[in-house]
C-alpha positions in Angstrom: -29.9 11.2 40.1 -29.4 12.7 43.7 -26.5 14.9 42.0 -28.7 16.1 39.3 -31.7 17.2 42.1 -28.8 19.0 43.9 -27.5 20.3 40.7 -31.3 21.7 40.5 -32.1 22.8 43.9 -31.4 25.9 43.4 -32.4 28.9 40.9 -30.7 28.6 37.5 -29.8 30.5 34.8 -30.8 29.9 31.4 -26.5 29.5 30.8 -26.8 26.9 33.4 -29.8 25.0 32.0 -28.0 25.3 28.5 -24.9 24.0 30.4 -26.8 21.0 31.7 -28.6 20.6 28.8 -25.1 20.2 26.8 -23.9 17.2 29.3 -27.0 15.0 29.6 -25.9 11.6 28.7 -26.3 8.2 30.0 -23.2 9.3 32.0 -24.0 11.9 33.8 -27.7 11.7 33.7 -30.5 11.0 31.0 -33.3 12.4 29.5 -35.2 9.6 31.2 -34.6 10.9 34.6 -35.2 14.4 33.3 -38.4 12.9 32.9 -38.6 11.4 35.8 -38.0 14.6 37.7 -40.3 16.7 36.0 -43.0 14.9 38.4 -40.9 15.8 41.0 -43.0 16.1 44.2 -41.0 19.5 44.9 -42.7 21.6 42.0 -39.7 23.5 41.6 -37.0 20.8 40.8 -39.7 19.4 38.7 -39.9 22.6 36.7 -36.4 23.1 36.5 -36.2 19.6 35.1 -38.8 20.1 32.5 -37.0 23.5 31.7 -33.3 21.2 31.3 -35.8 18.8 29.4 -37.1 21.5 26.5 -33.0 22.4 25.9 -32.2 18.9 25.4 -35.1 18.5 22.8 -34.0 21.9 20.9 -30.6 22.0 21.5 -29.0 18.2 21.5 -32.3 15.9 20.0 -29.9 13.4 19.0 -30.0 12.5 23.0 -33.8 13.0 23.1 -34.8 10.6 20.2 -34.2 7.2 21.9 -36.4 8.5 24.9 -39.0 9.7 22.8 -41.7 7.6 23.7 -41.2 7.4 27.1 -42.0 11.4 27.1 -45.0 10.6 24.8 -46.1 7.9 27.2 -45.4 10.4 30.9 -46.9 13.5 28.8 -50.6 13.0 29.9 -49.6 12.9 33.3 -48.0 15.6 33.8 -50.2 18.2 36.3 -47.1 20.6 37.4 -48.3 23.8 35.4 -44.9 25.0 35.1 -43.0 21.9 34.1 -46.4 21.6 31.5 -45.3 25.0 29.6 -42.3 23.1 28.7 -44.1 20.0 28.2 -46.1 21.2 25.5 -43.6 23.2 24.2 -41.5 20.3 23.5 -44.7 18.0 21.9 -45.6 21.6 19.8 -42.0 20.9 18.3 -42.2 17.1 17.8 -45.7 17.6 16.1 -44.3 20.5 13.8 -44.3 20.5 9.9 -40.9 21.0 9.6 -39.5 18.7 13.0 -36.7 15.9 12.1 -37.8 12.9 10.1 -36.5 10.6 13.1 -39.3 12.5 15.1 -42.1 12.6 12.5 -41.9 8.8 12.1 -41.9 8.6 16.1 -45.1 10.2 16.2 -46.7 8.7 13.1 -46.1 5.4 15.0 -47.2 6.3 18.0 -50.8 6.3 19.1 -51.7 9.8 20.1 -55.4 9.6 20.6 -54.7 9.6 24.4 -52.6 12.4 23.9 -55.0 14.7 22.1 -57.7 14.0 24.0 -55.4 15.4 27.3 -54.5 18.3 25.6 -58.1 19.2 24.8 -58.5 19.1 28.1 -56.0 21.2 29.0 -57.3 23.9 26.2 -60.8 23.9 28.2 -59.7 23.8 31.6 -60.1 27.1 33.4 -56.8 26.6 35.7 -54.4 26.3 32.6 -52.2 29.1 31.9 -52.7 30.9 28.5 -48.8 30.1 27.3 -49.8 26.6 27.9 -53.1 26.8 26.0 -51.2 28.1 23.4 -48.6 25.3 22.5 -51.9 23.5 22.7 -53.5 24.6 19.9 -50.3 23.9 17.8 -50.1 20.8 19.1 -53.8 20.1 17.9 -53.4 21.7 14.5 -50.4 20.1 14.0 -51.5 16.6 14.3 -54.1 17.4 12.2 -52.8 15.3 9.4 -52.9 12.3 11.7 -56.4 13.5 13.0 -58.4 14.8 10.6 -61.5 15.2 12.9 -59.1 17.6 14.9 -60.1 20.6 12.7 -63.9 20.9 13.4 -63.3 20.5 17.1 -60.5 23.0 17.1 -62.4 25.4 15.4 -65.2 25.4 17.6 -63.3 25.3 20.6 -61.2 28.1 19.8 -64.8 29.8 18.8 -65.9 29.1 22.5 -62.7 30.1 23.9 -61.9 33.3 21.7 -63.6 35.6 24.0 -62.5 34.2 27.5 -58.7 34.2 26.9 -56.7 36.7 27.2 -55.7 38.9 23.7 -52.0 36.8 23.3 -54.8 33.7 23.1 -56.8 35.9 20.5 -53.0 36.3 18.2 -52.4 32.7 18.4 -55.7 32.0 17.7 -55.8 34.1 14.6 -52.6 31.9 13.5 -53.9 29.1 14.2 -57.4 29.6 11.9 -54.7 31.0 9.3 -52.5 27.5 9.6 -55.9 25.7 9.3 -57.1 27.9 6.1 -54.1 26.2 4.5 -54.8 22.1 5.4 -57.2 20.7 2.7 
């Protein structure tokens, strides 16, 4: 793990992160400690980890599958905004119509009520960045199969929030209402 922090010390490159990304193995180093990192108490690392993290998930999720869970279970915790863009990024994928069948099962099985109610949270809270508030509201209307009470609440939280978010919030939230239009 030590390598991997000084492997991530220092600025990378989105080549790099790709590069890293490629190798992470129970070898070298595992999604697990990715995880583990991301609540690095040095923000940075912890970001950078997240960042290695989100190129694992899209580029090699065979390696991400078996430590699904465990990224389900750490998600709620995780309070580094810039490791959380990634965060949600990743769950936005996992929750997504089309996301692997190994994946949908994983979250079918897994209880998520602890998870939607955090990202609520996040959706309301003042200090959370607007790209973050955005994988948000995929990440609600996406489980909103598993959910159905998501809908009503979304809608009238993106109603209260419409007008205090920046216009790239007001886009998204058009999709969004559009995405929801469409769920019976």
């Amino acid at each position: 793990m030590q390598a991997l922090i000084n492997t991530i010390k220092t600025t990378l490159s989105k080549s790099k992160v790709e590069k890293l990304a490629s190798i992470a193995s129970e070898e070298t180093f595992s999604v697990k400690d990715l995880i583990d990192l991301s609540f690095y108490h040095d923000e940075q690392i912890g970001f950078r980890a997240a960042w290695v993290l989100e190129n694992v998930y899209s580029n090699h999720q065979e390696r991400f599958l078996s430590h699904s869970k465990y990224f389900l279970d750490r998600f709620p915790m995780q309070n580094n905004l810039s490791a959380l863009r990634h965060y949600v990024k990743i769950l936005a994928f996992m929750t997504k119509k089309n996301a692997a069948h190994e994946i949908k099962e994983i979250i079918n099985d897994y209880d998520t009520n602890n998870i939607v109610e955090v990202v609520f949270a996040w959706l309301i809270d003042e200090k959370i960045p607007v790209a973050v508030k955005s994988h948000c509201l995929n990440i609600l209307a996406n489980l909103i199969q598993k959910h159905k009470w998501i809908k009503e609440e979304l809608i009238e939280t993106m109603e209260f929030l419409v007008d205090k978010e920046s216009i790239g919030f007001f886009a998204k939230v058009k999709q969004i209402r559009k995405q929801l239009n469409s769920i019976k």
